[in-house]
N, C-alpha and C positions, 0 to 999 in steps of 0.2 A: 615605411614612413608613417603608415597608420598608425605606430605604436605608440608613438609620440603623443598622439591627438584624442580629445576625450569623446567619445563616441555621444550621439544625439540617440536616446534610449526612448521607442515608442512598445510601452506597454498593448498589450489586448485583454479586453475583454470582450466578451459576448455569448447569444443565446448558443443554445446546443440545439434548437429546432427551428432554425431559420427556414422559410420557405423557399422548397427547394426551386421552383419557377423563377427566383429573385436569386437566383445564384451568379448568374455571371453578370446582373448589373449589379450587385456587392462588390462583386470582385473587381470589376471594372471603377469602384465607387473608390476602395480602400486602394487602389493604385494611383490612380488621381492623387489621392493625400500625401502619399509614401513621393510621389514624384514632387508632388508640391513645395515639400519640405527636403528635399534634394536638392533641388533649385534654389532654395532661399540659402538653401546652407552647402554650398558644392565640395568648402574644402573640408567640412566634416562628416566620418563615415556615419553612416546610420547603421543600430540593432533593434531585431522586436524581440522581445520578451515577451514570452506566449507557453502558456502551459498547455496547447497544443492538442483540446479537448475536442470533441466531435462538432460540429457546428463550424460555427461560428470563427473558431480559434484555428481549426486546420486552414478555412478558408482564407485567414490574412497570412498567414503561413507562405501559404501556395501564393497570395499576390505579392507577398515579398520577396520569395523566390525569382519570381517573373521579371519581376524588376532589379533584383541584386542586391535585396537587403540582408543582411547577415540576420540570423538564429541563433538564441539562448533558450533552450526550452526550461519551463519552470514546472517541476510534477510536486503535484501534491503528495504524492506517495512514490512507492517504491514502482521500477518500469515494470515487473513483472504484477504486480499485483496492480497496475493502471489501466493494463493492456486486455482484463479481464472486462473490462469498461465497453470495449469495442466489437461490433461486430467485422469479418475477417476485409470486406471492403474500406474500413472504415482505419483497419489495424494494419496492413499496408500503407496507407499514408502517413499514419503517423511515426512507425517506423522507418521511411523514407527521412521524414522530417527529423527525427534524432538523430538519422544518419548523417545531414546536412549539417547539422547544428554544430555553432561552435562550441560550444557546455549544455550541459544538462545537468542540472540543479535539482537536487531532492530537496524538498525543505525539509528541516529537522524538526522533529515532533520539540517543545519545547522542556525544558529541564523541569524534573519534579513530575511530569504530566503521565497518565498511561500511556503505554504503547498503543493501546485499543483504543481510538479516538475516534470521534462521531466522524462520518464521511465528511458529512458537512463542516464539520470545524477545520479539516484537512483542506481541502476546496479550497475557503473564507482566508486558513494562512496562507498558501499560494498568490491566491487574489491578492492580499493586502502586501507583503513582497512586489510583488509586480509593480502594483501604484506605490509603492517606497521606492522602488531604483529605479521609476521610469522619469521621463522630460513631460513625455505627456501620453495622457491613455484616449487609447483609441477603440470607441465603445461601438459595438453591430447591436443595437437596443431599440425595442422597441418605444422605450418612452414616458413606461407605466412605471408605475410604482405601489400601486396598490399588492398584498398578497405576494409582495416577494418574499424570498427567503434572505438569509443573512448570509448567504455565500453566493448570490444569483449578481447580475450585470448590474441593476439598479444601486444593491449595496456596493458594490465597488466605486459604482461611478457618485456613488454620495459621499465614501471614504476619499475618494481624489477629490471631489470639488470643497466640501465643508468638515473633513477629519471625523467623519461622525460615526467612529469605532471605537472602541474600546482596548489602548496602544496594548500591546503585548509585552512585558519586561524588555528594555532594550530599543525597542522603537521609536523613530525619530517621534518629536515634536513639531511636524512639519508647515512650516505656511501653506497652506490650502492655496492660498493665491498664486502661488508659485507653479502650480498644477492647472493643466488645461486637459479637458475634456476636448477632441472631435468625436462628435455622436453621429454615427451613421445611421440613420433611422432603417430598421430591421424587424419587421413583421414576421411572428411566428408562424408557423404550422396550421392553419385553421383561421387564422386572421383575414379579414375580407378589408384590411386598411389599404386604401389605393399607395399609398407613397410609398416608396422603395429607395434607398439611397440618399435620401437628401440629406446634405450635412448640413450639422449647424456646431457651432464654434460655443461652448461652456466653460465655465469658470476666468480663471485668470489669463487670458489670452494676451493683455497689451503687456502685463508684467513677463510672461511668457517669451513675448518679442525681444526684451531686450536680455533676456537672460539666455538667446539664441544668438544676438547680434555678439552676446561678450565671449559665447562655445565660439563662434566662427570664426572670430577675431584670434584669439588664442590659437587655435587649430592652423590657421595661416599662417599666422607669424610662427608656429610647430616647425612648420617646413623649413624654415631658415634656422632652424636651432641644430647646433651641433652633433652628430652621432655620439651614443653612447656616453659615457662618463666611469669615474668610479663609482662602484658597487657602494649600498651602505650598508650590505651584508657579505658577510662571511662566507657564507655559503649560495650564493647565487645558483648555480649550476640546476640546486633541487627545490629551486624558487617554483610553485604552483602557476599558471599561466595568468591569474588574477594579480601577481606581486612583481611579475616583467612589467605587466603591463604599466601598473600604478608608478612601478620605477621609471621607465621609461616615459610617463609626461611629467613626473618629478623633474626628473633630470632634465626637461624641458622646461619644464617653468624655472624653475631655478636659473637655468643660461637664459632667460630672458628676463627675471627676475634682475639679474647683475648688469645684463647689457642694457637695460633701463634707468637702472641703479645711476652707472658712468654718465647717461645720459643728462640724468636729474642734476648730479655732484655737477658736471660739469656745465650746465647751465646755470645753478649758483653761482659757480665761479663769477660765472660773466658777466652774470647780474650784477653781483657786489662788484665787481671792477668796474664799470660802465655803471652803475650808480655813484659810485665815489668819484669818477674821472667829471659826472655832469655838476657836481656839488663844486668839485676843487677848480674847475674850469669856469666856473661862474663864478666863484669866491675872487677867482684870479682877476676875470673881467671886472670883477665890481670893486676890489680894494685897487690891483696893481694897474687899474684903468689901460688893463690890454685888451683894446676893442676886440681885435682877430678871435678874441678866447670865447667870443660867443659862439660863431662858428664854430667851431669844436666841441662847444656845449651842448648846442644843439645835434651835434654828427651821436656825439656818444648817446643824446638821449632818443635817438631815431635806432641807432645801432640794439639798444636796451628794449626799446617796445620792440621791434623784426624778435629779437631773440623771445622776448616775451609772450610773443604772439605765436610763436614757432613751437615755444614748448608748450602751449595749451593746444593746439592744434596736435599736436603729436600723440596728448594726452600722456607724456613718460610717466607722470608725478602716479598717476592711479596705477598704469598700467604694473610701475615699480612696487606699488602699495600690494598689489592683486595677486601678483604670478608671486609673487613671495608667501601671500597666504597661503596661495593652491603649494605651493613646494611644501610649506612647513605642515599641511594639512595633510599630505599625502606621504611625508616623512615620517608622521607620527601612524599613521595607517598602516605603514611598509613595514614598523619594527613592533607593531600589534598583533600583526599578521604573521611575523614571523617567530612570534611569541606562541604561534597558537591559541591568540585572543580571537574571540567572534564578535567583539566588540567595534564597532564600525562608528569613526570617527563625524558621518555628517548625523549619530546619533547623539552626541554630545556637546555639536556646536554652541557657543552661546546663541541666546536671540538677538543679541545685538549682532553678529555675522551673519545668523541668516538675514536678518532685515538689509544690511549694509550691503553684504554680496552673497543676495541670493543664488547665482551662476555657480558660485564655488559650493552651494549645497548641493545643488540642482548634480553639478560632474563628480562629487564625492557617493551618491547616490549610483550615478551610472557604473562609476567604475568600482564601487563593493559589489556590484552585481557579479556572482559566480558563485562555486563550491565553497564550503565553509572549509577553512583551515584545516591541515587531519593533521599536523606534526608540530609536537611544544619541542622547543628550540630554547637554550640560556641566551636572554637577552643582556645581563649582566654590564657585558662587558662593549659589548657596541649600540648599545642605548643608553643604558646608564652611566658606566662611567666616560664615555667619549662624549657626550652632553654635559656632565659635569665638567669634563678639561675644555670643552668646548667654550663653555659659560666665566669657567675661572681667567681664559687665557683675551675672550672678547672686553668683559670687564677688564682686565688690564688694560689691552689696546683703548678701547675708551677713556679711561682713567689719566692716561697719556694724553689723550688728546684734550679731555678738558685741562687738564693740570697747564697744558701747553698754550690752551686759549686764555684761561686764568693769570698765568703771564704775561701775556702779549696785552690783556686789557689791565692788568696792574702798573707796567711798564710806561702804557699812555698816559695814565692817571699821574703817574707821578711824573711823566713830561709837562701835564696839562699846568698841574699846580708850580713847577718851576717856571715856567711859561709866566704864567700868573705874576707870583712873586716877584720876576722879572722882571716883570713889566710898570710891576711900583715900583720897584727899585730905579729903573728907566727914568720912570715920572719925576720919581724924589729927586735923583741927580743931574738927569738932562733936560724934564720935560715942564708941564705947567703947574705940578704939586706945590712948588715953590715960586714966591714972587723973585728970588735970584737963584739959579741954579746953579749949584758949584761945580758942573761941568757941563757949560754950554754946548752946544753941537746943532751942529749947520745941517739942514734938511731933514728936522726933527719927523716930518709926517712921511717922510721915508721908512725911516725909524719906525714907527709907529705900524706899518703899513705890515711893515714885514714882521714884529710881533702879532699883529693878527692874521696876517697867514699862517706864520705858524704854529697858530694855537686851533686853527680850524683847521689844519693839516693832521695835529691829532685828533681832533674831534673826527676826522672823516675818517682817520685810522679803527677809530671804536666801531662809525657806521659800519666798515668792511666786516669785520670781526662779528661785528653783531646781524649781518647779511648774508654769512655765510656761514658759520661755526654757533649761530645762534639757531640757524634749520636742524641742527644736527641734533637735536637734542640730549644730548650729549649725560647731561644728569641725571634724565629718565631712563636711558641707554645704563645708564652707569649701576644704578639701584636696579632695574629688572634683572641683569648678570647677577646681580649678587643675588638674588633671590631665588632665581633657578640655580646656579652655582649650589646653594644652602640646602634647597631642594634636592635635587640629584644626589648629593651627597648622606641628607637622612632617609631618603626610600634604597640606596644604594645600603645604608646600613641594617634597615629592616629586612634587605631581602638578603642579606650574611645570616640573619639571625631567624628568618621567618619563610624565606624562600620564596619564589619569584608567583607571588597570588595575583588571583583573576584582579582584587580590590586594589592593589598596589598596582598596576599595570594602567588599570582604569583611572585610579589620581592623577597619575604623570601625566596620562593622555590628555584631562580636562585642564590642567594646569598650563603643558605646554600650548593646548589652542584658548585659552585664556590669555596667555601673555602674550600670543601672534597676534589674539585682538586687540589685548591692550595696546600694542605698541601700532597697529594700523590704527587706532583711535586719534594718537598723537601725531604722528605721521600725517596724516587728512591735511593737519590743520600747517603744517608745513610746505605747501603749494609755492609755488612759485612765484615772485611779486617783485617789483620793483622799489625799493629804500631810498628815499634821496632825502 
């Protein structure tokens, strides 16, 4: 059931010369927090990510252990040439700990670079990795900042609070506020500082809370989502365990995505019915003077706020907006991935989505966390052109549906104006246009009564129309298909003639989470509300 659910990712860093007298009130300190945040968050598993260096790093290791947090170890280098690092007490443990782990991540020296790279810049990539795929990092620090170096705990923990590194090609752009520091205060080797363990709480902590509250929320309602689905690849079977994983809270968000979807469609419905039924019911009351029809008036408009109140309460409208980003976010990830791109999707996000939903950066982060791709795969044909038939056959469906609502509000229109027409015509020959009328008729404001209801019978038909098939945006829905349609179809022909490049692969990707936001932009303002 974990698979579904996007893991709460706490980073470590810390010293390599912690005072060893302070060892089990550490470990007693970083259990406390690991528990803490168990407790806030029960239905989401927790990972640390820890490059699992002498100090400080084995020692949250061992407290995560104790408590039943899962291991990703992150090595700066290769395990044989890490292991030289250690002496044989020290190389025991952390062998144990790779043993435990659920991956172990080499970072990759980056492209164009020596092989032969300073220790310290090896370090410094690991470090900055870490505070890129974690939720929050968890620093055993003494506090100083004087006299660090640029791969020690201080620069890490100033790269998680204020970005104050220098990105690497490919590196997110990341809100710093979105990153919370707990700093365990951690006195070195030789330090005569009385305090040991005290935490204190850095950076973005309240932004923090609710990009926890929206992990937990998702992860729960995980549980009720459906088992499995269809594959969006081909090849599943020699899927990497980074690209199960991602599929399988796709596959989650998406069934929760549509089963919020139905939710939203169908509280429109009811809206626009129960707002038209409180108009036509009062129209009734006040032209056909049927007292009773207030009562009814009043029933649909008590009926209309309960539903209204109901669906804000539910929150469908976001929730639908949300699990459809994270689906379309982690669909473009899934067939990057299985492109043998190393290009990571919450690198590319606009800043308008991170500002809007930072949570979906913050879980795009957790789950690119693993091994880089090792196998390029032709995405051709199930990226490209299945998005293109995807976009050409949506844009129909829509196309249909506007064309259909364009109808039905044309249709009124030329009810409204017979109506009209009618009713001079009415005037002229039965009513008081003329001082003698060439056809008299008996209970003329009857007459009368019932052309204006039936003229606000279509007017409430336009309200309906325009209460329900007016949320759907229906035009902007119409234009995006075709754009991607157009899309898909000229990188689909550059890659017949240019073959499937890192740069073509990366377009798509920006394009498609460009239009996932354009279209949640629109969507926002389509909420739920009452028309009368």
């Amino acid at each position: 059931m974990n698979e579904k659910k996007i893991p709460l990712t706490i980073g470590i860093t810390g010293h390599l010369n912690p005072r060893m007298r302070d060892t089990l009130a550490l470990r007693d300190a970083v259990k406390r927090e690991l528990t803490k945040l168990r407790t806030r968050c029960p239905h989401t598993p927790m990972v640390m990510l820890c490059s699992l260096a002498q100090g400080a790093d084995l020692l949250c290791a061992e407290a995560a252990e104790e408590v039943g947090v899962s291991l990703r170890a992150v090595l700066p280098m290769e395990q044989a040439v890490y292991e030289k690092d250690f002496e044989p007490k020290e190389l025991a443990r952390l062998r144990w700990q790779l043993e435990r782990a659920q991956s172990v991540i080499t970072i990759p020296a980056e492209a164009g670079e020596a092989e032969e790279k300073d220790r310290d810049a090896l370090f410094r990539q690991a470090g900055l990795y870490i505070t890129e795929h974690s939720h929050i990092l968890l620093a055993l620090w003494d506090g100083k900042t004087e006299n660090q170096s640029d791969c020690g705990t201080a620069a890490m923990v100033d790269a998680a609070l204020r970005g104050a590194w220098k990105p690497q090609r490919g590196m997110a752009c990341r809100r710093a506020e979105n990153l919370a520091v707990i700093h365990v205060l951690t006195p070195r080797e030789g330090s005569a500082d009385p305090d040991t363990g005290t935490v204190n709480v850095l950076g973005g902590w309240k932004e923090l809370e609710e990009i926890l509250k929206r992990t937990e929320e998702f992860n729960r309602l995980a549980e009720t989502a459906p088992e499995g689905g269809e594959s969006l690849l081909p090849e599943t079977e020699s899927a990497d365990p980074v690209m199960k994983k991602q599929e399988a809270v796709m596959q989650a968000a998406d069934s929760l995505s549509l089963l919020f979807a139905r939710r939203y469609r169908r509280t429109m419905g009811i809206l626009a019915v129960l707002g038209t039924a409180v108009a036509l019911t009062f129209l009734l009351y006040d032209e056909a003077n049927l007292t009773w029809m207030i009562l009814l008036c009043g029933i649909a408009l008590l009926a209309a706020m309960v539903t209204l109140n109901r669906a804000k309460r539910s929150d469908q409208h976001r929730r639908y907006i949300e699990y459809r980003m994270l689906a379309e976010a982690l669909r473009v990830q899934l067939f990057l991935r299985y492109a043998g791109s190393r290009t990571e999707t919450q690198r590319i996000m606009t800043w308008t989505e991170q500002q809007e939903t930072p949570w979906i950066l913050c879980a795009m982060c957790a789950l690119n966390a693993g091994k880089a791709p090792e196998q390029i795969r032709d995405i051709r044909d199930c990226w490209v052109e299945k998005q293109r038939m995807y976009h050409e056959k949506a844009g129909q469906r829509t196309e249909g549906k506007s064309m259909r609502n364009d109808r039905l509000l044309h249709l009124a229109g030329i009810c409204a104006v017979v109506l009209y027409f009618g009713g001079i015509l009415f005037e002229l020959l039965c009513g008081g246009l003329t001082p003698h009328p060439p056809l008299p008729v008996r209970n003329i404001e009857t007459w009368r009564m019932v052309f204006k209801i039936l003229l606000g019978t279509v007017s409430l038909g336009t309200l309906f129309l325009a209460s329900y098939y007016g949320k759907m945006s229906l035009e902007r829905k119409k234009a995006d298909h075709r754009k991607m349609e157009a899309l898909f179809r000229t990188v689909g022909a550059q890659m017949e003639q240019f073959g499937q490049t890192e740069e073509l692969m990366e377009l798509l990707a920006r394009e498609e989470l460009t239009e996932n936001g354009n279209w949640s932009s629109y969507q926002r303002d389509n909420a739920p509300e009452l028309n009368i």
